[in-house]
PQR file of N, CA, C, O and H, with PARSE charges and radii, in Angstrom:
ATOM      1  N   UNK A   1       0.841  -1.179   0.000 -0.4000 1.5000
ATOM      2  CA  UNK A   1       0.000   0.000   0.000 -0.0000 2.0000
ATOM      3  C   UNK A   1       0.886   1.241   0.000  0.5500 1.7000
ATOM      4  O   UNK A   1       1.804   1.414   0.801 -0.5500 1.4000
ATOM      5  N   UNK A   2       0.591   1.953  -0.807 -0.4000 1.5000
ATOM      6  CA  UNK A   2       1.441   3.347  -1.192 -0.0000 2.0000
ATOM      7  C   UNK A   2       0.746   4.221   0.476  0.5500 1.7000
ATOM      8  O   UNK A   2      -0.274   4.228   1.165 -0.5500 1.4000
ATOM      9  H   UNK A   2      -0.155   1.812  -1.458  0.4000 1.0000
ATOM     10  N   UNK A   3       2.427   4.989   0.415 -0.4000 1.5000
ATOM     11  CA  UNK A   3       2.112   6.047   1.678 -0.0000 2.0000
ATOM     12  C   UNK A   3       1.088   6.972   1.399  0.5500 1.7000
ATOM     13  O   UNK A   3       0.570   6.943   0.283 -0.5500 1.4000
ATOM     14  H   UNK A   3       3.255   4.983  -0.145  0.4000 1.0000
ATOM     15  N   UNK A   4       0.775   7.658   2.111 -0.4000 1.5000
ATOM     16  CA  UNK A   4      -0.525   8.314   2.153 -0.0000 2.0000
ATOM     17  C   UNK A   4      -0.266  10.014   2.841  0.5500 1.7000
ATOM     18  O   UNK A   4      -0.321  10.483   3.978 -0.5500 1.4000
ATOM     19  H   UNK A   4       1.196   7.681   3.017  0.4000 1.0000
ATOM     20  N   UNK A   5       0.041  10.586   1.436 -0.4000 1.5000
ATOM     21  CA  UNK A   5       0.342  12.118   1.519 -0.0000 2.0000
ATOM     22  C   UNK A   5      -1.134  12.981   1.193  0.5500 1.7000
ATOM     23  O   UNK A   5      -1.762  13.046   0.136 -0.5500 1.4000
ATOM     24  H   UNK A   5       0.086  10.205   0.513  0.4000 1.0000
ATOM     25  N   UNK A   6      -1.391  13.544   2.388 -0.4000 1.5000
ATOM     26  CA  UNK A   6      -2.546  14.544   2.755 -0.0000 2.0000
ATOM     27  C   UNK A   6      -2.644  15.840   1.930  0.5500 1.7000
ATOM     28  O   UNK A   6      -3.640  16.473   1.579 -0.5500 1.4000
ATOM     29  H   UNK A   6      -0.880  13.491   3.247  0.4000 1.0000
ATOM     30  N   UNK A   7      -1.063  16.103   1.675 -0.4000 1.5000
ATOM     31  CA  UNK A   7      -1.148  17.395   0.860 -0.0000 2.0000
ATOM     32  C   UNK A   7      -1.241  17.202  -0.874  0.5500 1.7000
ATOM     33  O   UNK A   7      -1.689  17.995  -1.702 -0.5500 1.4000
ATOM     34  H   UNK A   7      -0.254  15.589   1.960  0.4000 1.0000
ATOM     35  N   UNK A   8      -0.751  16.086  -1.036 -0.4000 1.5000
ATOM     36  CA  UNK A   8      -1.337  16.006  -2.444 -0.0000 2.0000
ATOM     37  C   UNK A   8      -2.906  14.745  -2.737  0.5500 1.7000
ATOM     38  O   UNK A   8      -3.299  13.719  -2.182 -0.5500 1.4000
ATOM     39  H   UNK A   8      -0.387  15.442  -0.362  0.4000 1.0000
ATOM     40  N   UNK A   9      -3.415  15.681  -4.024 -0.4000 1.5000
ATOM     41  CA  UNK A   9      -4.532  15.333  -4.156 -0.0000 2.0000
ATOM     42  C   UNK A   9      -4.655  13.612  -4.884  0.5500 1.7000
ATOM     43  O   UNK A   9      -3.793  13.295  -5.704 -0.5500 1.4000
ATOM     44  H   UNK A   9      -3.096  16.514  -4.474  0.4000 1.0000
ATOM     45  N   UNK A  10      -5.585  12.757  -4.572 -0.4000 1.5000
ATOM     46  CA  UNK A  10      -5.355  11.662  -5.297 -0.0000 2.0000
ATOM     47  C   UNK A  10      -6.279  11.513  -6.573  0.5500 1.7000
ATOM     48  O   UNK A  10      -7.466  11.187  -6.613 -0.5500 1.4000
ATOM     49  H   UNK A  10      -6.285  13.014  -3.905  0.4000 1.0000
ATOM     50  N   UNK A  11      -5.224  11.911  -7.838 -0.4000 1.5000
ATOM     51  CA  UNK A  11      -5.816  11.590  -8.810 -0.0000 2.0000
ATOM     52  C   UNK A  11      -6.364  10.878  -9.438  0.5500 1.7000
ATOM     53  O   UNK A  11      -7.180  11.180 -10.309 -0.5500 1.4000
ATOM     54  H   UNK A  11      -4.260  12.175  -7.806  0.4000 1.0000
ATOM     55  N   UNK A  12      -5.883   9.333  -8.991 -0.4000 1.5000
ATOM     56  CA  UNK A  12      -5.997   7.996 -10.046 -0.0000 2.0000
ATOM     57  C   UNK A  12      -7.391   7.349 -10.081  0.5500 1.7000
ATOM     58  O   UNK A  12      -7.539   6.337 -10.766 -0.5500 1.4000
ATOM     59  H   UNK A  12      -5.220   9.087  -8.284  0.4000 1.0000
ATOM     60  N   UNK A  13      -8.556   7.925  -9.303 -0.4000 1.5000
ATOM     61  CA  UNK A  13     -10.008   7.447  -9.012 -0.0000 2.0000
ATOM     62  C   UNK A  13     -10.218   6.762 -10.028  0.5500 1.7000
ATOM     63  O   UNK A  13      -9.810   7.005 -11.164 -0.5500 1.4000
ATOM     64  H   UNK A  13      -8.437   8.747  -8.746  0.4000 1.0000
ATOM     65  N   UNK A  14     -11.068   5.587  -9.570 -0.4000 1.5000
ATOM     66  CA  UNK A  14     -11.219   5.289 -11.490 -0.0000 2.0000
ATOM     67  C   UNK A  14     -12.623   6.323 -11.478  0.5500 1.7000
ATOM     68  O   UNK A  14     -13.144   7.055 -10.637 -0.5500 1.4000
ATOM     69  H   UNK A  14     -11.400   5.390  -8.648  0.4000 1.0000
ATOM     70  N   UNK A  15     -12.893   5.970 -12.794 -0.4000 1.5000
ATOM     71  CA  UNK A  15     -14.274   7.186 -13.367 -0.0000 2.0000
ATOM     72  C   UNK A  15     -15.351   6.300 -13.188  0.5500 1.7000
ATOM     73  O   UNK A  15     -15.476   5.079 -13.279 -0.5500 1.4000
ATOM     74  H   UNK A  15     -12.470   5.375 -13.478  0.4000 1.0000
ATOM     75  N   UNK A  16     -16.344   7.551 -12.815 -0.4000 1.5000
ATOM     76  CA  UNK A  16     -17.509   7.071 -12.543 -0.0000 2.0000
ATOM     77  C   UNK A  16     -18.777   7.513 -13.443  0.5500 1.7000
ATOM     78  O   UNK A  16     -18.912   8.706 -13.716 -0.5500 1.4000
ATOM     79  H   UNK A  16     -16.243   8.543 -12.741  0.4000 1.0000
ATOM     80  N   UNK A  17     -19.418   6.853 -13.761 -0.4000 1.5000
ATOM     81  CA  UNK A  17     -20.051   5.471 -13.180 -0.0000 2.0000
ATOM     82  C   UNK A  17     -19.194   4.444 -13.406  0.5500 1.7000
ATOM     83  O   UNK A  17     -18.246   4.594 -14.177 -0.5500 1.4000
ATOM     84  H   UNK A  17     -19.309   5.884 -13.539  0.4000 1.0000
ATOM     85  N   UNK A  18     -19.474   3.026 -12.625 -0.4000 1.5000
ATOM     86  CA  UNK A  18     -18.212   1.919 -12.705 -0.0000 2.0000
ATOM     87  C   UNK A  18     -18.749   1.118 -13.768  0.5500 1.7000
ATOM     88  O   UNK A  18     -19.975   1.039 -13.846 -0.5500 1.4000
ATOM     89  H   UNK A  18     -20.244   2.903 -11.999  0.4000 1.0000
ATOM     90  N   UNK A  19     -18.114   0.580 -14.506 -0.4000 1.5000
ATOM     91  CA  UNK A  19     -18.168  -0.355 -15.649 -0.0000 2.0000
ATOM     92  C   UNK A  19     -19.375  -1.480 -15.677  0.5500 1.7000
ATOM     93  O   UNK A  19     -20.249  -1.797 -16.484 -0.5500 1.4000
ATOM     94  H   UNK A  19     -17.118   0.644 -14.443  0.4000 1.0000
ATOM     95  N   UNK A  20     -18.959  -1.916 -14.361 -0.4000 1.5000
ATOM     96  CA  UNK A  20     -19.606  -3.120 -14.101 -0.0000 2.0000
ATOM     97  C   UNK A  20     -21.083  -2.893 -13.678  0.5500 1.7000
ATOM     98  O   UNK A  20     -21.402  -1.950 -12.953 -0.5500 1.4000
ATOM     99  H   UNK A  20     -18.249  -1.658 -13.705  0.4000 1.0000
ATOM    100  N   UNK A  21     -21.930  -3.759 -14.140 -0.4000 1.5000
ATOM    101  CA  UNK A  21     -23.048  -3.722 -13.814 -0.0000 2.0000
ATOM    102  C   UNK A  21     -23.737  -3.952 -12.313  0.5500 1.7000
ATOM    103  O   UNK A  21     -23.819  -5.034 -11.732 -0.5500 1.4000
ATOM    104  H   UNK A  21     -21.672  -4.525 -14.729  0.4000 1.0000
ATOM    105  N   UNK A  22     -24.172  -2.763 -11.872 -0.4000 1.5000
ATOM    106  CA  UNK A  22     -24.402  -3.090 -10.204 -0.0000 2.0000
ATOM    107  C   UNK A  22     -26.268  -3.339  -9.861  0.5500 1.7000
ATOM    108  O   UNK A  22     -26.839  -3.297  -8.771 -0.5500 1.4000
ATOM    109  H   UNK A  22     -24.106  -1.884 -12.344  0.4000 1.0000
ATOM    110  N   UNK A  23     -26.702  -3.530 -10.886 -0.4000 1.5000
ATOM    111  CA  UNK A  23     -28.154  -3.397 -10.533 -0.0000 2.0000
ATOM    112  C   UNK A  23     -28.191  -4.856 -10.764  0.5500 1.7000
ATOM    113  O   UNK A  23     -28.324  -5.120 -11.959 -0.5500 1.4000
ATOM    114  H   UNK A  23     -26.239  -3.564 -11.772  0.4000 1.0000
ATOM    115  N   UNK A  24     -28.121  -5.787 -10.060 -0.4000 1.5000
ATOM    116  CA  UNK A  24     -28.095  -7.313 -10.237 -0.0000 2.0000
ATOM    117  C   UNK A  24     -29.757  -7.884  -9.411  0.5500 1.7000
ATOM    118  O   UNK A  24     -30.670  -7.138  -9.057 -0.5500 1.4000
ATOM    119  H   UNK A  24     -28.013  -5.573  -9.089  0.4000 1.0000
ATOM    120  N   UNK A  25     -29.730  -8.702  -9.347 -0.4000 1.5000
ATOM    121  CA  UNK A  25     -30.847  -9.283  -8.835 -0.0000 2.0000
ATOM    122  C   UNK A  25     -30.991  -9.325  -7.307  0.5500 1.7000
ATOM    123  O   UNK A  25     -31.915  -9.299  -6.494 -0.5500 1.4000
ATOM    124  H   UNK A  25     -28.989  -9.308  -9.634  0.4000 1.0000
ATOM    125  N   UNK A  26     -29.296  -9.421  -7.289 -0.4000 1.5000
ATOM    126  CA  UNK A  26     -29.372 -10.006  -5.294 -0.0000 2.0000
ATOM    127  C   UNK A  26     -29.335  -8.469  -5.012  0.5500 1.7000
ATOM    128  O   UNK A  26     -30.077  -7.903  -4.210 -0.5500 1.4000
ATOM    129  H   UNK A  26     -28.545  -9.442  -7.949  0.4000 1.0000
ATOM    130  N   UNK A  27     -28.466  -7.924  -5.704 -0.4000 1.5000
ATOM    131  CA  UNK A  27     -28.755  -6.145  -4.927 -0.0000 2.0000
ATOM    132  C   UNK A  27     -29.996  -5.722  -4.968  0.5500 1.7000
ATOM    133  O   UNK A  27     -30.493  -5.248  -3.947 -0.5500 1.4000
ATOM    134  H   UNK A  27     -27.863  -8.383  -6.356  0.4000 1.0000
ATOM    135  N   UNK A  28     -30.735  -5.814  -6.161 -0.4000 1.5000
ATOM    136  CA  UNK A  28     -32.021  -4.858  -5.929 -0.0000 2.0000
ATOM    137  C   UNK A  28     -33.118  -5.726  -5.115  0.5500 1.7000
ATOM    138  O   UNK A  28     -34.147  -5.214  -4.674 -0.5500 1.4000
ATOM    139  H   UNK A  28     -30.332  -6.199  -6.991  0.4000 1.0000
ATOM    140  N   UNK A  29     -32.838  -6.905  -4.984 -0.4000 1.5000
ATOM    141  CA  UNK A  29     -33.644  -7.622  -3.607 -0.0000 2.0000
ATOM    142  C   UNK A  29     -33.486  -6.993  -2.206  0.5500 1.7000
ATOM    143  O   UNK A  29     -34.356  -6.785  -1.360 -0.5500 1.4000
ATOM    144  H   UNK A  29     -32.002  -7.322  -5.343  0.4000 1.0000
ATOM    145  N   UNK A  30     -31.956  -6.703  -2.164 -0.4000 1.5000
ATOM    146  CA  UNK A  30     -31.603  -6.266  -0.412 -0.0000 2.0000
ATOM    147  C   UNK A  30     -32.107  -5.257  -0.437  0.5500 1.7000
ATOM    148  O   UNK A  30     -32.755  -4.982   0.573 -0.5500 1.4000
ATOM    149  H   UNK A  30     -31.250  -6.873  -2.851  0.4000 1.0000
ATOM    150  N   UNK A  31     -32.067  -4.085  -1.709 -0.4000 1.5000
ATOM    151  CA  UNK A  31     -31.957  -2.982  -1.168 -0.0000 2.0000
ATOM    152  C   UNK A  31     -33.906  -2.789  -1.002  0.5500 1.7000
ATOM    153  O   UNK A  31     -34.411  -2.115  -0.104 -0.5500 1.4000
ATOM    154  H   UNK A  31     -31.541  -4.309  -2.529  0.4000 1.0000
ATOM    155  N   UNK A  32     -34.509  -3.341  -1.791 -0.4000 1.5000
ATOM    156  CA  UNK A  32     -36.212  -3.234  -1.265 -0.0000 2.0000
ATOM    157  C   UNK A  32     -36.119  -4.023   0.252  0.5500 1.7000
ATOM    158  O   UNK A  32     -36.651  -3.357   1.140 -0.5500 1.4000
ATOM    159  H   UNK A  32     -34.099  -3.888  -2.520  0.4000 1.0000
ATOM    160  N   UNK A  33     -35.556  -5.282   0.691 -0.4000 1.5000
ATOM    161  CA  UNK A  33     -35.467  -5.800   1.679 -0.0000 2.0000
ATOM    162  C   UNK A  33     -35.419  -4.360   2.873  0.5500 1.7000
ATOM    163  O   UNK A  33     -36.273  -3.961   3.665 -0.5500 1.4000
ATOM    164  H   UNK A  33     -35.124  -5.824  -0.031  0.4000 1.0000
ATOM    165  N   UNK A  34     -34.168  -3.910   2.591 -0.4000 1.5000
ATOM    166  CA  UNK A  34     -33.952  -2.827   3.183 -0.0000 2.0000
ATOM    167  C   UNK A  34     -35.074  -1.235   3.380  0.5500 1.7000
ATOM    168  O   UNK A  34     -35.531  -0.858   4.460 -0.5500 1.4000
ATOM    169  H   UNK A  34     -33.475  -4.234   1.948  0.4000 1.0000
ATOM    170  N   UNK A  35     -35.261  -0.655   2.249 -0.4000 1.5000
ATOM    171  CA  UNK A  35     -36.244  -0.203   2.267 -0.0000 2.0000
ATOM    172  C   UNK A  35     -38.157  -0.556   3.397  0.5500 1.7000
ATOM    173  O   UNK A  35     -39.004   0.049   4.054 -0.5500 1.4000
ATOM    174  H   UNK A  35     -34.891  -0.960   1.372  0.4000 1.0000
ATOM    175  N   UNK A  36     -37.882  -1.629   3.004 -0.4000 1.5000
ATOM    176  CA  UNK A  36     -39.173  -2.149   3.791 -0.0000 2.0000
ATOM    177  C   UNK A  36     -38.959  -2.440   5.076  0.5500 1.7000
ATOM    178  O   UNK A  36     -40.014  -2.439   5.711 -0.5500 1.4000
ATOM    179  H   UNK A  36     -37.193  -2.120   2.471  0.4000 1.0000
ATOM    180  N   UNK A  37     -37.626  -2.789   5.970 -0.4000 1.5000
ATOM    181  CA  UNK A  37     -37.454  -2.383   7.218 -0.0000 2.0000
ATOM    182  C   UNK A  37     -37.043  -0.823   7.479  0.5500 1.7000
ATOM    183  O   UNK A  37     -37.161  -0.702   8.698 -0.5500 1.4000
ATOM    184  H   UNK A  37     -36.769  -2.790   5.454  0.4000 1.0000
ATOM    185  N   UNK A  38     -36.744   0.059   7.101 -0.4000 1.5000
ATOM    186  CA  UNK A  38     -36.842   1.645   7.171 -0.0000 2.0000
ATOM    187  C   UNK A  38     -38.171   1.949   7.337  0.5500 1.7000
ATOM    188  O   UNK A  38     -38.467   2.915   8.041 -0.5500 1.4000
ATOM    189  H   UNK A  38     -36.648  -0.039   6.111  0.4000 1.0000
ATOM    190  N   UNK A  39     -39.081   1.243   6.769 -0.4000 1.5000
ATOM    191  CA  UNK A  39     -40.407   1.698   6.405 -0.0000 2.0000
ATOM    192  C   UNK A  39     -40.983   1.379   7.646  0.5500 1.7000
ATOM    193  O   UNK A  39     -41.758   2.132   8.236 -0.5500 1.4000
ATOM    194  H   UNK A  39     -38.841   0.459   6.197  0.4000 1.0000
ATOM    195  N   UNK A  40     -40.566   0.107   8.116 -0.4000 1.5000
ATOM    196  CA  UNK A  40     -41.425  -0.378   9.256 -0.0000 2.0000
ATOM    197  C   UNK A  40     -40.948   0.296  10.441  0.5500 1.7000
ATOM    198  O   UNK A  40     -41.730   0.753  11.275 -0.5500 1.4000
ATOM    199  H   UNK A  40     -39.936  -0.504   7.636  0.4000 1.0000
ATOM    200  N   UNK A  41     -39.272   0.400  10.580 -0.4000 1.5000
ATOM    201  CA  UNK A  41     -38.949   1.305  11.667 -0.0000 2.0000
ATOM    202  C   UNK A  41     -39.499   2.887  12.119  0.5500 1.7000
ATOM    203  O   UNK A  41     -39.689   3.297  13.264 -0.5500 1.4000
ATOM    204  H   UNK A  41     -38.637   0.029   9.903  0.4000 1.0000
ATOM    205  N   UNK A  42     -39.694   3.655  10.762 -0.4000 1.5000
ATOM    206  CA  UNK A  42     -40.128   4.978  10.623 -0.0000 2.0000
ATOM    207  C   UNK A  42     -41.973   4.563  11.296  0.5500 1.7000
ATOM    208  O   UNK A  42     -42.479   5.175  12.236 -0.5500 1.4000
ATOM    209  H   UNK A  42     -39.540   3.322   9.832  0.4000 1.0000
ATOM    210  N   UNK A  43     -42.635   3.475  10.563 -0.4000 1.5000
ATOM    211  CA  UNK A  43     -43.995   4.020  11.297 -0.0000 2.0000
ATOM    212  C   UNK A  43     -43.795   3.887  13.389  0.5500 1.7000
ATOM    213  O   UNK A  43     -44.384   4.517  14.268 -0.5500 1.4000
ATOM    214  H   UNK A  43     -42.224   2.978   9.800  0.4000 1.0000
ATOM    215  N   UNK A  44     -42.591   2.666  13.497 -0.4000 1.5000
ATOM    216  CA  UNK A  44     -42.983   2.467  14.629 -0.0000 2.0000
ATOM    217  C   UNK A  44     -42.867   4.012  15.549  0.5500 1.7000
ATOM    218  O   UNK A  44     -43.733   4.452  16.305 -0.5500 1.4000
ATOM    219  H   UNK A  44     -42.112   2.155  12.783  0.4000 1.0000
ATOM    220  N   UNK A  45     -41.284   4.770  15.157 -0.4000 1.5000
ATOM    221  CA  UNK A  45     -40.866   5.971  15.130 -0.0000 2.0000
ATOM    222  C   UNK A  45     -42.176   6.629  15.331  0.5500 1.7000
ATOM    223  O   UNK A  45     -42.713   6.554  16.436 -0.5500 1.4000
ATOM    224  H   UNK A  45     -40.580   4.413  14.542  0.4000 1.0000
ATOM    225  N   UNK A  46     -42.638   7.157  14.522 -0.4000 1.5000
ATOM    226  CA  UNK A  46     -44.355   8.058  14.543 -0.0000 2.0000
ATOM    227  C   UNK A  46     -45.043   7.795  15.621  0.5500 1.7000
ATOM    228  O   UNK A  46     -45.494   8.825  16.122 -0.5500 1.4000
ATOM    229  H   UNK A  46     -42.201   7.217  13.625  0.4000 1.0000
ATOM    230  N   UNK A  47     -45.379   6.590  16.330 -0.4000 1.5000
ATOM    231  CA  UNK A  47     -46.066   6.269  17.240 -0.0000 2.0000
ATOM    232  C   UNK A  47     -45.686   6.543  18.473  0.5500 1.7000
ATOM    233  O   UNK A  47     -46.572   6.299  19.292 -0.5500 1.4000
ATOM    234  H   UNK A  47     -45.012   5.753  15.923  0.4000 1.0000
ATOM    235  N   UNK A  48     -44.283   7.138  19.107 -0.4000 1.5000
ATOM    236  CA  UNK A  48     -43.566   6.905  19.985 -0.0000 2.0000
ATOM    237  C   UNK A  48     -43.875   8.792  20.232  0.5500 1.7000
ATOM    238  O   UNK A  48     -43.904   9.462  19.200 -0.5500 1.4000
ATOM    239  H   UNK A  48     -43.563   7.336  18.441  0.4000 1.0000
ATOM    240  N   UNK A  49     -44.073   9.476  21.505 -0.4000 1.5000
ATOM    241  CA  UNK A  49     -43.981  10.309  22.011 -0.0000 2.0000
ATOM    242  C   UNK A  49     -43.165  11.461  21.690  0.5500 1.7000
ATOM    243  O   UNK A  49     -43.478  12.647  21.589 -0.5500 1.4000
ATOM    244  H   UNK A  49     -44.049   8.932  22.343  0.4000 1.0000
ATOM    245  N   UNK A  50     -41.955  10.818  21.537 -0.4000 1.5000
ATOM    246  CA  UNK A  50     -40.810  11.767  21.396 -0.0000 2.0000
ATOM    247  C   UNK A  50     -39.548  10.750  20.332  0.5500 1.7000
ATOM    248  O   UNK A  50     -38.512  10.172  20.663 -0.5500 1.4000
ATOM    249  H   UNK A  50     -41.700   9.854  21.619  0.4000 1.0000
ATOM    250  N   UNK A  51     -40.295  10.909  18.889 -0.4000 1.5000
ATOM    251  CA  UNK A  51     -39.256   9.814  18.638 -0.0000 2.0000
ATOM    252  C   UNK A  51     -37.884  10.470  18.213  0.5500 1.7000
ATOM    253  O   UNK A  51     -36.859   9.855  18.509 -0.5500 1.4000
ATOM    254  H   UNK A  51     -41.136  11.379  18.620  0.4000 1.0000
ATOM    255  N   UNK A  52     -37.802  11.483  17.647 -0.4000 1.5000
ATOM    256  CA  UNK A  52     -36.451  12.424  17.841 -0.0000 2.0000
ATOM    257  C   UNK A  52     -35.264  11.377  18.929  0.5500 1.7000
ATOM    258  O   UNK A  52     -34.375  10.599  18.583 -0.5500 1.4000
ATOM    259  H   UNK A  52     -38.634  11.983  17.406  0.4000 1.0000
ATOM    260  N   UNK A  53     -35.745  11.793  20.321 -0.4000 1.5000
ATOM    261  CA  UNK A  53     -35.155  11.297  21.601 -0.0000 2.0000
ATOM    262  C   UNK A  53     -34.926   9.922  21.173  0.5500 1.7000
ATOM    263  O   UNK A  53     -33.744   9.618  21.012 -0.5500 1.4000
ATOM    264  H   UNK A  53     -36.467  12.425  20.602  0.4000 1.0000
ATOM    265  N   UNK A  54     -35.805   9.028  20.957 -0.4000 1.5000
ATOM    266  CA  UNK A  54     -35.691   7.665  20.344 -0.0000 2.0000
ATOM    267  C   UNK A  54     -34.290   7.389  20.188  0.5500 1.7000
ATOM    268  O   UNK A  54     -33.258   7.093  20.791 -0.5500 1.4000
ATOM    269  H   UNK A  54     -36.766   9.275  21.088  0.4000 1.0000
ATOM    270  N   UNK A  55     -34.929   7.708  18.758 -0.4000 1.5000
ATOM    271  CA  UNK A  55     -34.037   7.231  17.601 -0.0000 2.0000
ATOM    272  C   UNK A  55     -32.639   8.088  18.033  0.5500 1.7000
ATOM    273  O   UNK A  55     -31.893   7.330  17.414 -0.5500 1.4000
ATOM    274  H   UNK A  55     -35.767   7.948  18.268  0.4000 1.0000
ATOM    275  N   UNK A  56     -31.968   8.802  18.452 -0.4000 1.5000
ATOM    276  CA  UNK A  56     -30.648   9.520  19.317 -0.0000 2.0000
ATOM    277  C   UNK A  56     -30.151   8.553  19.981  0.5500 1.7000
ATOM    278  O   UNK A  56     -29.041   8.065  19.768 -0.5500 1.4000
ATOM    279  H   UNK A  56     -32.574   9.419  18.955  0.4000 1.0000
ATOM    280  N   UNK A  57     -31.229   8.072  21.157 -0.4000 1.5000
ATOM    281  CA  UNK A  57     -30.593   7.369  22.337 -0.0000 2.0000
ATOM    282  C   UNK A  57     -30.441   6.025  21.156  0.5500 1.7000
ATOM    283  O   UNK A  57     -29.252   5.810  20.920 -0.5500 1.4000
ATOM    284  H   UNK A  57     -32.130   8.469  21.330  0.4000 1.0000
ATOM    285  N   UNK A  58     -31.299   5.192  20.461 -0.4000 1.5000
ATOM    286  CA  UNK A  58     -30.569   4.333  19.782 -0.0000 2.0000
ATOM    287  C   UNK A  58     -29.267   3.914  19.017  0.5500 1.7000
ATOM    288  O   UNK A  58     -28.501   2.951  18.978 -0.5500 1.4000
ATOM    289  H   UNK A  58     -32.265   5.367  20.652  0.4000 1.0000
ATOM    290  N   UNK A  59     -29.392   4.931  18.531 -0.4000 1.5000
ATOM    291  CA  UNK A  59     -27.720   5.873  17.952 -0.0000 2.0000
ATOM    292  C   UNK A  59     -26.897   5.427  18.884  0.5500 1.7000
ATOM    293  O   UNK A  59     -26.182   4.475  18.572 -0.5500 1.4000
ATOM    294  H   UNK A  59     -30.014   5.714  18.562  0.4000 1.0000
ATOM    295  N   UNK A  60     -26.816   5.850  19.902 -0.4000 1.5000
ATOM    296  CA  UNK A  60     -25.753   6.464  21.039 -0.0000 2.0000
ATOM    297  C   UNK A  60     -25.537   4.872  21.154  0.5500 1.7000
ATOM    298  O   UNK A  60     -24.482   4.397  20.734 -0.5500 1.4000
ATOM    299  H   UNK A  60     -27.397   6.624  20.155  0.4000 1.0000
ATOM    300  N   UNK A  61     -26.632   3.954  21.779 -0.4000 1.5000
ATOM    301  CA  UNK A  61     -26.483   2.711  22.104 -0.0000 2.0000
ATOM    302  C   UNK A  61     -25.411   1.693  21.322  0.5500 1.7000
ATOM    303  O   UNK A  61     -24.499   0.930  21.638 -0.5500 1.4000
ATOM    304  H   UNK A  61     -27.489   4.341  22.120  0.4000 1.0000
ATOM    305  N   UNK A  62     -26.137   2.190  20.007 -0.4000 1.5000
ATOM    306  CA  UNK A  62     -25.421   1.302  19.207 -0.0000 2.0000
ATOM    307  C   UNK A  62     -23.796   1.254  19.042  0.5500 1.7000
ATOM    308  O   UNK A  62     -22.959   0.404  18.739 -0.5500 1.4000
ATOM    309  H   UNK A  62     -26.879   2.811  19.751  0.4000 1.0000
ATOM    310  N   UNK A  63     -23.814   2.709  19.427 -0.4000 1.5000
ATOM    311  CA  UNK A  63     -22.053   3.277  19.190 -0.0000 2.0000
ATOM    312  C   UNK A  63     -20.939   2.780  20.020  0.5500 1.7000
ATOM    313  O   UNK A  63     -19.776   2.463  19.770 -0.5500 1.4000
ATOM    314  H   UNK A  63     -24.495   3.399  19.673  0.4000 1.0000
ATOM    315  N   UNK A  64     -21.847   2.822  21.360 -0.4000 1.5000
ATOM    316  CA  UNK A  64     -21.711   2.038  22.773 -0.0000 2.0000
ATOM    317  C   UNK A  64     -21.001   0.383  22.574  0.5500 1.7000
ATOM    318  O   UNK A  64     -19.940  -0.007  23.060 -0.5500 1.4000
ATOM    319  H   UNK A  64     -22.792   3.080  21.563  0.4000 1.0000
ATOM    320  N   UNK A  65     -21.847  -0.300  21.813 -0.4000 1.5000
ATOM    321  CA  UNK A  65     -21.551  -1.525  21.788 -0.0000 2.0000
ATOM    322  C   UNK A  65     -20.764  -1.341  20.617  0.5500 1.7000
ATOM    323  O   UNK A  65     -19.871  -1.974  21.181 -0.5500 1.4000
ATOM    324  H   UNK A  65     -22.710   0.017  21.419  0.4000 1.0000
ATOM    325  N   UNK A  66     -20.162  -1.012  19.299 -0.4000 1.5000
ATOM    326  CA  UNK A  66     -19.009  -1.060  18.378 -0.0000 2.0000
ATOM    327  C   UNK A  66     -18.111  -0.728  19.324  0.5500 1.7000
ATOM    328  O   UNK A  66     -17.452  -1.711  19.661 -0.5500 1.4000
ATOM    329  H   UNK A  66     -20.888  -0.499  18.841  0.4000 1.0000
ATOM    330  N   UNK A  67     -17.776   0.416  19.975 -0.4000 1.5000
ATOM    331  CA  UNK A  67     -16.492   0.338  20.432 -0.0000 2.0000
ATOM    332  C   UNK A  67     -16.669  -0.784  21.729  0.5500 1.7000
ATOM    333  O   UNK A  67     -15.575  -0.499  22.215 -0.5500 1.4000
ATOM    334  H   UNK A  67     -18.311   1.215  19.701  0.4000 1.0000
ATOM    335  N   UNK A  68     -16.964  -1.370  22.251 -0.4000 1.5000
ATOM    336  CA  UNK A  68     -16.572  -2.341  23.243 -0.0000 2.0000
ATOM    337  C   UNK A  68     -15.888  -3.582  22.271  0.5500 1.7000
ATOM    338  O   UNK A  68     -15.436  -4.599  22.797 -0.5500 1.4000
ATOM    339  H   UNK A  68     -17.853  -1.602  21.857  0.4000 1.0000
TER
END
């Protein structure tokens, strides 16, 4: 792995969009998979008093347990 100088910019990105085809079958399954638990989390969200506070303290929790 090449050193890693902050002051110069890294040119070599490849270009985007990527070549390869990313809209495959198993991706656009997860990502509705996905979608439809957002969906279900957000109504439970609505129902909750103060879901702002919620969804924060969940945050925080979660952050809690990665760094341990």
């Amino acid at each position: 792995m090449a050193e890693f100088k902050r002051n110069e910019p890294y040119n070599t990105l490849p270009v985007l969009p990527p070549k390869a085809d990313l809209e495959t079958t198993i991706v656009l399954r997860k990502t509705i998979e996905a979608s439809r638990a957002l969906a279900k989390l957000n109504g439970m969200l609505i129902n909750l008093p103060n879901p702002t506070c919620s969804w924060t303290l969940s945050i925080y929790k979660k952050q809690k347990q990665v760094q341990k």
